[in-house]
C-alpha positions as CSV (number, residue, x, y, z in Angstrom):
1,X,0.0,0.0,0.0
2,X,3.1,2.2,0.8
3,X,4.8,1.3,-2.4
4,X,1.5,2.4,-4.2
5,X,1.3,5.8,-2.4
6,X,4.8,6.4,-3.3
7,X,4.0,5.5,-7.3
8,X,1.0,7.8,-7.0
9,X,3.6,10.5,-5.7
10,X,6.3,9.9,-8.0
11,X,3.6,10.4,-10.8
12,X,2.4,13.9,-9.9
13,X,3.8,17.0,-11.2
14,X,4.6,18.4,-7.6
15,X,7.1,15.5,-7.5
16,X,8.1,15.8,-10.9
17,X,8.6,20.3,-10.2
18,X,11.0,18.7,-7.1
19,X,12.9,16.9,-8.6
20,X,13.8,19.4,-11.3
21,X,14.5,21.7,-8.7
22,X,17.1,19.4,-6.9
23,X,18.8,18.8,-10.5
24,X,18.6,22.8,-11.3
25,X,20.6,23.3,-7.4
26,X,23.1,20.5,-8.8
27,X,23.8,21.9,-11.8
28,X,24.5,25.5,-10.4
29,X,27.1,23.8,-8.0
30,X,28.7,22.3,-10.9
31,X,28.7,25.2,-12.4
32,X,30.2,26.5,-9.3
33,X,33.0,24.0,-9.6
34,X,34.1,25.4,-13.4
35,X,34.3,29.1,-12.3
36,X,36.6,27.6,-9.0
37,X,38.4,25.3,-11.5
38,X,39.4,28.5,-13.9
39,X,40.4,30.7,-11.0
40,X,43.0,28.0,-10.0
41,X,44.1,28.0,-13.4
42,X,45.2,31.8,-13.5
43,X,46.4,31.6,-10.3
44,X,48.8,28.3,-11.4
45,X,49.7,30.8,-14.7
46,X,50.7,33.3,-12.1
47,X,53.0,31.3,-10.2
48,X,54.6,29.9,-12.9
49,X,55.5,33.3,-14.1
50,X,56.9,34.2,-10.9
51,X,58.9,31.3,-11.3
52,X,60.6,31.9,-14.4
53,X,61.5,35.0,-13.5
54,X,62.8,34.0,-10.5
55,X,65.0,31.2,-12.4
56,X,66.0,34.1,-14.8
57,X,67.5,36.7,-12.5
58,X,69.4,33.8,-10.5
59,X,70.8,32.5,-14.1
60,X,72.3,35.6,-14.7
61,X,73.9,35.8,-11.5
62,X,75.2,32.8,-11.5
63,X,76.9,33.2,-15.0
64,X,78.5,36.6,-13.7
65,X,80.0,34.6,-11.0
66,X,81.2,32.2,-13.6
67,X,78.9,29.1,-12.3
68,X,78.2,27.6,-15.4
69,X,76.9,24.3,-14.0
70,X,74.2,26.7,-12.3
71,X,73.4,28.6,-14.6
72,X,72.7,26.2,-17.3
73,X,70.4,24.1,-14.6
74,X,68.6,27.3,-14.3
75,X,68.2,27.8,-18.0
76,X,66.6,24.5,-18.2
77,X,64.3,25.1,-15.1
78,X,63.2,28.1,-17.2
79,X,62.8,26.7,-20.8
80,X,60.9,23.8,-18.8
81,X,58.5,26.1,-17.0
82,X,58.0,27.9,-20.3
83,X,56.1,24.9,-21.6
84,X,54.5,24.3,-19.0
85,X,53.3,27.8,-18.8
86,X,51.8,27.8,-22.1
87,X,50.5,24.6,-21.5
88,X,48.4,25.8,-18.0
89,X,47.3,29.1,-20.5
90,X,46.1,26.8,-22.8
91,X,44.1,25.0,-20.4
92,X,42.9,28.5,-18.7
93,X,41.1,29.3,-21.9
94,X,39.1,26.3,-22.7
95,X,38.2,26.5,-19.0
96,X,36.8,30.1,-19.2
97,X,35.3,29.2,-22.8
98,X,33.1,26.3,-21.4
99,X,32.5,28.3,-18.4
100,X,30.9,31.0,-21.0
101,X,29.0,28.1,-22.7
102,X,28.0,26.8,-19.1
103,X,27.0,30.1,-18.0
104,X,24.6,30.9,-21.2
105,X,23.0,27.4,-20.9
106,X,22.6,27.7,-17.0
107,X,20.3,31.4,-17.9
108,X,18.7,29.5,-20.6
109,X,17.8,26.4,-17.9
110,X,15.9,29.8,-14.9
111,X,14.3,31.2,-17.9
112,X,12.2,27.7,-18.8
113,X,12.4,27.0,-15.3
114,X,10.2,30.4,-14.7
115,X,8.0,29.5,-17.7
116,X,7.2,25.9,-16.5
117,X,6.5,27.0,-12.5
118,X,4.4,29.7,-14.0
119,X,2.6,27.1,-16.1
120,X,2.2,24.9,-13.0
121,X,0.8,27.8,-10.8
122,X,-2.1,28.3,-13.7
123,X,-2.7,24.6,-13.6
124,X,-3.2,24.3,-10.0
125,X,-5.4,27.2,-10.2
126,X,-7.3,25.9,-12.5
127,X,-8.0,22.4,-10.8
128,X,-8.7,23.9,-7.4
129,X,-11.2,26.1,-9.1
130,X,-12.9,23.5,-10.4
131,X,-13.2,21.2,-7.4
132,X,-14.4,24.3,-5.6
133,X,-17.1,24.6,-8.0
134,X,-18.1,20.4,-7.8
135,X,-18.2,20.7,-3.7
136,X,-20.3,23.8,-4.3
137,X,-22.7,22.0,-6.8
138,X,-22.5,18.5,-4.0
139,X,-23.6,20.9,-1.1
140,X,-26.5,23.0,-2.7
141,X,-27.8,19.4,-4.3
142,X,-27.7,17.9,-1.0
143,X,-29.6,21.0,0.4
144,X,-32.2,20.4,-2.1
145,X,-33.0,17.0,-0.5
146,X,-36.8,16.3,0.1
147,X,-36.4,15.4,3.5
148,X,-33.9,14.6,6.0
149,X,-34.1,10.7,5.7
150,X,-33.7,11.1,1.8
151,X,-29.9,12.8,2.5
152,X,-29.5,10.4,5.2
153,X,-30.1,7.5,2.8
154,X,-28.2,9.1,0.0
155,X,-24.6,9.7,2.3
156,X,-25.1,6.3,3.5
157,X,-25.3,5.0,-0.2
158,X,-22.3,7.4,-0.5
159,X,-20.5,5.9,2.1
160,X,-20.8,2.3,0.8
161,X,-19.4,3.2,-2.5
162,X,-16.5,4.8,-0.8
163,X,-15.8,1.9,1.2
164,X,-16.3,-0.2,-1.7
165,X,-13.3,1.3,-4.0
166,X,-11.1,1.4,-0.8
167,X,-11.5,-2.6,-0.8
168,X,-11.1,-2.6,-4.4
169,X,-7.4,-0.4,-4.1
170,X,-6.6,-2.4,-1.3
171,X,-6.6,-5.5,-2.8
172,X,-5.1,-4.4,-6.6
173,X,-2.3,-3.2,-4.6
174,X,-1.9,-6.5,-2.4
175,X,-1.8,-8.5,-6.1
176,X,1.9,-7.7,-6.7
177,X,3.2,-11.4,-8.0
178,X,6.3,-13.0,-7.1
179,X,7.8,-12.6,-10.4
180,X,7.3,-8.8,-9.5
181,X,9.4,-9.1,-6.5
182,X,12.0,-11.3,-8.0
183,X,12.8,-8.9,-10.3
184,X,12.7,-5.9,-7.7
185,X,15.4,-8.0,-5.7
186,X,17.1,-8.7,-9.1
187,X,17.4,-5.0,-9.6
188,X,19.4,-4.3,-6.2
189,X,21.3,-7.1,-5.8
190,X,22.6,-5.9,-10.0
191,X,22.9,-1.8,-8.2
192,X,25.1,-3.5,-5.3
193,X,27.3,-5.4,-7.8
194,X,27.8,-2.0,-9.8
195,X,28.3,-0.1,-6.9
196,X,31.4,-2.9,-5.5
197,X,32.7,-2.4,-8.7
198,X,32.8,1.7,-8.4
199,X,34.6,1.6,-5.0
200,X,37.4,-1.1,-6.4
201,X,38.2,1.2,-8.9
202,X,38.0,4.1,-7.1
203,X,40.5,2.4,-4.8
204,X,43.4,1.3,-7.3
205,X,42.9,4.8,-8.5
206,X,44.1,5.7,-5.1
207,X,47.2,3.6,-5.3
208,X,48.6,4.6,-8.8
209,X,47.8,8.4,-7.6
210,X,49.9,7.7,-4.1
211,X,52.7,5.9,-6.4
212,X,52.7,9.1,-9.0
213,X,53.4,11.3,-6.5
214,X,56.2,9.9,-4.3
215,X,57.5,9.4,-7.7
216,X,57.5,13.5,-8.2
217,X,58.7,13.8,-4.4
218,X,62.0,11.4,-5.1
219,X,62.8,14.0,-8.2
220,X,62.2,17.0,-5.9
221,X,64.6,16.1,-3.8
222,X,67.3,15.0,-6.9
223,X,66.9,18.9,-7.6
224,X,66.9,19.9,-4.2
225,X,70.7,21.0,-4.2
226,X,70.9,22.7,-7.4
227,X,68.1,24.6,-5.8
228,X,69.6,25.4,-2.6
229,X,72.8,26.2,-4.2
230,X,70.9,28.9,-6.6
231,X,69.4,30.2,-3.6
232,X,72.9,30.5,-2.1
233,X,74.2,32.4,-5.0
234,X,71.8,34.7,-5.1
235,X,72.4,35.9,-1.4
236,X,75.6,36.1,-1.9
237,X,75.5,38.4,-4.6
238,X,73.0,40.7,-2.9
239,X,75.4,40.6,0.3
240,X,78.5,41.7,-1.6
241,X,76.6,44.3,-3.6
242,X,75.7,46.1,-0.2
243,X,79.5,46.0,0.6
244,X,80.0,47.8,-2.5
245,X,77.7,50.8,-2.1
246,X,80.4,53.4,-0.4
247,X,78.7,55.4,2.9
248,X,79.0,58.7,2.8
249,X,80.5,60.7,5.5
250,X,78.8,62.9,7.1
251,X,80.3,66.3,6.7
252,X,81.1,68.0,10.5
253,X,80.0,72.0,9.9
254,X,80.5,72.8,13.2
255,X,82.8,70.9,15.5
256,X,82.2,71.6,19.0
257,X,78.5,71.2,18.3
258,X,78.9,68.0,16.7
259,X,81.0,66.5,20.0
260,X,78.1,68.0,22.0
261,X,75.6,65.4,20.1
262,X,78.2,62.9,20.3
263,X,78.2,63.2,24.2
């Protein structure tokens, strides 16, 4: 009897106007997702820009102080963030083009959203209007009864016809045949196989993800003292360039004033 209500339900257009709603609140998250996706985008572009020029200023240090070994690992570190700058760009503008195309669809999706609840809202109107007006027609043809025994007679008749198609509903609904339920059962035990499978791939995807990246961390660290060394460098020169700046002395106008401050 539950499962009928719920059938009953899932056949109405309040269910149906719902459900669209819930899908409509999904796709704006997703939508969400795209305009978060291309933000990280420029913000990887702008890093990697940083980077470069980073790597450029410490290459031409380094070949001023004659370290050719660093400078050419710089170089490298440069031409190599170069591709993968223009590679990140590249990926930045179909993001922010299918962000447009996602956007435009998304205005499209309110605007028949609007039209449909609007539709809806003249279609409930309607209905309740006219059950309004059947009630109105049951209660003055009731009023025009004869007598009271007549209306009495005629609700009671009322009443058993009532009762009737509540037997009859129960029992259509208590009808459902075994094959029915085999093939219900069928249907979930084929949902849980899928869903095993989902969560084993899911997992191995995991792994090789886990794998990838100690991979990257073991080549960090095969870089790590070219790095620090560049690093080094480039202290180094800023250090020495400070010792190279002369101070200027401060020129003594008047003497015994000038021991006065002193003291």
């Amino acid at each position: 009897m539950k499962e009928k209500r719920d059938e009953k339900k899932r056949n109405s257009v309040s269910y149906y106007m719902d459900q669209t709603k819930k899908e409509m609140k999904d796709i704006e998250r997703a939508v969400d997702k795209q305009r978060e996706l291309k933000s990280l985008f420029y913000k990887e572009c702008t890093e990697i820009e940083k980077y470069i020029e980073k790597r450029e200023h410490q290459a031409g240090i380094a070949e001023e102080a004659g370290e050719t070994k660093l400078a050419n690992f710089a170089k490298e570190e440069v031409a190599q963030y170069k591709e993968q700058l223009a590679t990140t760009q590249s990926h930045y503008d179909n993001a922010s083009e299918q962000l447009d195309k996602l956007e435009l669809r998304m205005h499209e999706m309110r605007l028949k959203w609007k039209n449909l609840k609007t539709q809806y809202l003249a279609e409930t109107a309607e209905k309740n209007a006219t059950e309004t007006a059947e009630k109105m027609d049951k209660v003055i043809h009731d009023m025009s009864w004869g007598s009271v025994t007549d209306y009495h007679e005629a609700q009671k008749q009322r009443d058993l016809a009532d009762t009737a198609k509540k037997q009859a509903d129960m029992t259509s609904e208590l009808s459902q045949t075994f094959d029915e339920l085999m093939a219900e059962l069928e249907k979930k035990t084929a949902k849980g196989k899928e869903t095993i499978k989902g969560k084993t791939q899911d997992f191995t995807k995991m792994v090789d993800d886990i794998i990838e990246r100690e991979k990257q961390n073991f080549k960090k660290k095969d870089n790590a003292s070219m790095e620090e060394m560049l690093e080094e460098l480039e202290r180094d020169a800023k250090k020495q360039a400070k010792e190279e700046t002369p101070v200027e002395e401060k020129e003594v106008l008047i003497p015994e004033l000038e021991k006065k401050e002193e003291k």
